[in-house]
C-alpha positions in Angstrom: 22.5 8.5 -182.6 23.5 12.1 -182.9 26.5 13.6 -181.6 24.6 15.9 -179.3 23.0 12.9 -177.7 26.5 10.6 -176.9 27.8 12.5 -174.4 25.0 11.6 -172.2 25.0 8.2 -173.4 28.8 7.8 -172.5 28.4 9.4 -169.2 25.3 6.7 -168.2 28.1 4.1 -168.6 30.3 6.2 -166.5 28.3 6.5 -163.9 26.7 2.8 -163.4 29.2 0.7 -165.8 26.4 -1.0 -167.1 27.3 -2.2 -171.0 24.2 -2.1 -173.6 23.6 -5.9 -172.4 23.3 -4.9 -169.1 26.4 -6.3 -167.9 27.8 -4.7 -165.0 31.6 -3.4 -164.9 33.7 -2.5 -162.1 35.7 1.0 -162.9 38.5 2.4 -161.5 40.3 5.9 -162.7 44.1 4.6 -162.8 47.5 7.0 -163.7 50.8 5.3 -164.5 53.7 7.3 -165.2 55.1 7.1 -169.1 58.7 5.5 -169.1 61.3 7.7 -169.5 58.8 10.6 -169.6 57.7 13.4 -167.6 54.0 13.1 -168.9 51.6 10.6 -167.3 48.8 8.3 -168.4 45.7 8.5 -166.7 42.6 5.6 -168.0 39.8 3.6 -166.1 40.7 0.0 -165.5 37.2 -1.9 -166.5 36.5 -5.1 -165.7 33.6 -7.5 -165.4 31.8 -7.1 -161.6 31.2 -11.0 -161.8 35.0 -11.4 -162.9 34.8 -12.9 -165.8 37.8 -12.9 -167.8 36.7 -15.7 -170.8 37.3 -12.7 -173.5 40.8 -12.9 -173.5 43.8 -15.1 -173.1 45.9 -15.1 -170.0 48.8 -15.9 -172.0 51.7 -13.3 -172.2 53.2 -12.6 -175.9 56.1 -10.2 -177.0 54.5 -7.4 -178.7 56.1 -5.6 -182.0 52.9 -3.4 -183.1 50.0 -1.4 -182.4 47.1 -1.3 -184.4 44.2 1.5 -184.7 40.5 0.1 -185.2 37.2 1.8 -184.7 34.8 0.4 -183.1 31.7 1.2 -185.7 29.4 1.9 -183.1 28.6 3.4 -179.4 30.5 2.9 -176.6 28.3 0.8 -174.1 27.6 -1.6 -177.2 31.7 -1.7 -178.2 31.7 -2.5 -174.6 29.4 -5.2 -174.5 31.0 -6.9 -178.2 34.6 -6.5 -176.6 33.4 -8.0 -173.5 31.4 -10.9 -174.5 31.6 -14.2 -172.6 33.9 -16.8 -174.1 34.3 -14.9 -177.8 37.9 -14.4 -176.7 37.4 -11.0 -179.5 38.3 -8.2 -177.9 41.0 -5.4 -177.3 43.1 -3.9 -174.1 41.7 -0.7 -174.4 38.8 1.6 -175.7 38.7 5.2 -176.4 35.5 7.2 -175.9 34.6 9.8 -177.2 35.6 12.3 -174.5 38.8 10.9 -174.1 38.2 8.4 -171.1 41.0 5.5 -172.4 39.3 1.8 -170.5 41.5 -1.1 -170.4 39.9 -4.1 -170.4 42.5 -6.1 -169.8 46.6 -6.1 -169.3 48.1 -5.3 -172.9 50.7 -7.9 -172.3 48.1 -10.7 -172.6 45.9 -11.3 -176.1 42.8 -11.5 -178.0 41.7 -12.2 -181.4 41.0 -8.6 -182.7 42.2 -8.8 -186.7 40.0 -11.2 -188.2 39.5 -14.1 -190.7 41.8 -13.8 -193.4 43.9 -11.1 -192.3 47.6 -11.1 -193.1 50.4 -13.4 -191.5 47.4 -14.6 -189.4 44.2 -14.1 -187.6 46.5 -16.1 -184.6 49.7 -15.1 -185.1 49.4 -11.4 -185.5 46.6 -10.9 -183.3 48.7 -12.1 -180.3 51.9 -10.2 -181.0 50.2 -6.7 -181.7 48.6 -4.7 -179.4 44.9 -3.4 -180.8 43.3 0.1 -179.2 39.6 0.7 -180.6 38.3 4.5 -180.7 34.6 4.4 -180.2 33.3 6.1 -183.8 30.4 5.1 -185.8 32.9 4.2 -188.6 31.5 5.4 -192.3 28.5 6.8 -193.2 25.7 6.2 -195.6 24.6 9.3 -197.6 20.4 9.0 -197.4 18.9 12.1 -199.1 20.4 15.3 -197.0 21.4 13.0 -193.9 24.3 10.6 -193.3 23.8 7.6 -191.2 25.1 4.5 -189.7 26.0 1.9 -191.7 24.4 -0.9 -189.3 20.9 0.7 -189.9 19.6 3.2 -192.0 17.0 4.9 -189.4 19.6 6.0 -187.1 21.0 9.0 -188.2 24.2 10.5 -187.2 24.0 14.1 -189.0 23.0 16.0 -192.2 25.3 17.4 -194.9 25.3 20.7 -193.0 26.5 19.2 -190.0 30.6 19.5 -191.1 32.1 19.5 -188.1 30.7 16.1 -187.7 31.9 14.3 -190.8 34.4 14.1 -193.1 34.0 14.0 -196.8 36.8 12.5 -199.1 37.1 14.3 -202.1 38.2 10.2 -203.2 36.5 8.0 -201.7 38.4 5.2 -199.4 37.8 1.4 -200.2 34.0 3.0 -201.8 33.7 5.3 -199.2 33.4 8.6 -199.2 31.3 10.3 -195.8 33.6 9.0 -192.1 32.1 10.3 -188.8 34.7 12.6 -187.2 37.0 11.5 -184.1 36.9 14.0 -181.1 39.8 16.5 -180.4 39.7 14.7 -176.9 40.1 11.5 -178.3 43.2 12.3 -180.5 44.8 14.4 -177.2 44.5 11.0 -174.5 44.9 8.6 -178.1 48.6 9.9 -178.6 49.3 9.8 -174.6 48.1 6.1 -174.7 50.9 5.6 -177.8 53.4 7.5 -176.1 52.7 5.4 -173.0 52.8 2.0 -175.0 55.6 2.6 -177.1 57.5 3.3 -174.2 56.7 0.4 -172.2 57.4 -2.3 -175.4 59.9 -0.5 -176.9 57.9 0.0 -180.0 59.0 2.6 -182.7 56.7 5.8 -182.9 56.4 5.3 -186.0 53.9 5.7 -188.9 54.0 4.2 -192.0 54.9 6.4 -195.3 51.4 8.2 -196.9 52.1 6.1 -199.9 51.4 2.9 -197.9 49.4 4.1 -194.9 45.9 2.5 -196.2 47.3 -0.3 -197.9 46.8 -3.8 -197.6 50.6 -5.1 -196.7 52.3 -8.0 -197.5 53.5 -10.0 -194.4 56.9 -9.2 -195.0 56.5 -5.8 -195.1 54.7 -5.8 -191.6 57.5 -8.0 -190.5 59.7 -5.4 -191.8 58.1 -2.5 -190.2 58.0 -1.5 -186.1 55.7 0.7 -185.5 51.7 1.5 -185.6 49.6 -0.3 -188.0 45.6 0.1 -188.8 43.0 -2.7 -189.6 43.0 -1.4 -193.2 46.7 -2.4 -193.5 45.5 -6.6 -192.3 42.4 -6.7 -194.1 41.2 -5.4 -197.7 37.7 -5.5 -196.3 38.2 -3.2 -193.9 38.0 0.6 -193.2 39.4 1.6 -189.8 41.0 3.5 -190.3 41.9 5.8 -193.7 42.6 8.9 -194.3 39.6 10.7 -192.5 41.8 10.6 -189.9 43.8 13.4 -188.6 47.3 11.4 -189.4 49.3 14.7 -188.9 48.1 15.7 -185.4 48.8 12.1 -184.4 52.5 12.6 -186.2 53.2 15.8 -184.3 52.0 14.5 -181.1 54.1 11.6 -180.9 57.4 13.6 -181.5 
């Protein structure tokens, strides 16, 4: 799907909450002021119309991280994968791409959202970190003069002229080079969210060092750090999210 094409296809969620399964969600605009702050956070509570709550766990953890993922695809799809009967996969909020911020479900609770194999625990760290997807088709496969999805070939995002669309890495992240660009609106309400969070668990606003900001980390060296992680830094396998990222806008902002 094009850029051009997703704002429509965001607002038709917007305006009948229906996910890409058909699922129906409830939606309700919500503002909480940000402890200790002047600023506020404004998102849209979304939950399932027929209540169900089976993609989470109503169990309460202490939380010492954040972590950053994409969502590698469009947002009524990451909203039907995050909302998916009994898969208990899933994250408290979603970002879209014009800067709406859903929460699925209360940050204090927990869902699986790292993976098999990732470090100190798919479990363990899962529940003690809290996960925020941005809705972004992820990386992008270079096919003649166009770049598209990874999940399918046909659907293309842009062509090479598009720029303001992509990101090229002059060296290529984990094999990749081409990463479909986040929205300005999504790094403005993403660093409100963080200010918001980091407030309300006492979590350093903190990023970690250049030097180790898209490495795999030991567990002792998350243990170590309080702060806000990325999927990369769990999992070797995984992309979400490098250095096509605007790391200093997010720095600035959270100062």
């Amino acid at each position: 799907m094009k850029p051009a094409s997703l704002i429509t296809y965001e607002q038709s969620f917007f305006d009948n909450g229906l996910d890409s399964m058909g699922r129906k969600h409830i939606l309700t605009p919500t503002t909480v002021p940000i402890p200790g702050e002047s600023g506020k956070l404004t998102y849209i509570r979304c939950g399932r119309e027929n209540g169900d709550t089976s993609f989470f766990f109503d169990e309460e953890v202490a939380k010492t991280h954040i972590v950053l993922h994409y969502t590698a695809g469009y947002l009524k799809g990451d909203v039907a994968s995050l909302t998916a009967p009994s898969q208990e996969i899933s994250v408290p909020f979603v970002v879209a791409r014009d800067g709406s911020i859903l929460n699925l479900w209360s940050s204090k609770k927990w869902a699986y959202h790292l993976g098999p194999g990732a470090v100190g625990g798919n479990t363990a760290m899962s529940k003690r970190t809290i996960a925020i997807e941005i809705s972004n088709i992820g990386f992008l496969n270079k096919i003649g003069n166009n770049l598209c999805s990874d999940n399918n070939s046909d659907d293309i995002y842009c062509s090479l002229t598009d720029t303001a669309h992509f990101k090229a890495l002059k060296t290529p992240f984990r094999g990749k080079s081409y990463f479909a660009t986040f929205t300005s609106k999504q790094y403005d309400s993403l660093i409100v969210l963080l200010r918001y969070l980091t407030r309300k668990y006492n979590i350093k606003r903190a990023l970690l060092p250049e030097s180790e900001r898209y490495n795999l980390l030991t567990e002792n060296r998350i243990n170590g750090f309080s702060g806000i992680l990325t999927h990369a830094n769990f999992r070797a396998d995984k992309l979400d999210i490098g250095p096509a990222f605007e790391w200093e806008r997010l720095s600035k902002g959270l100062k």
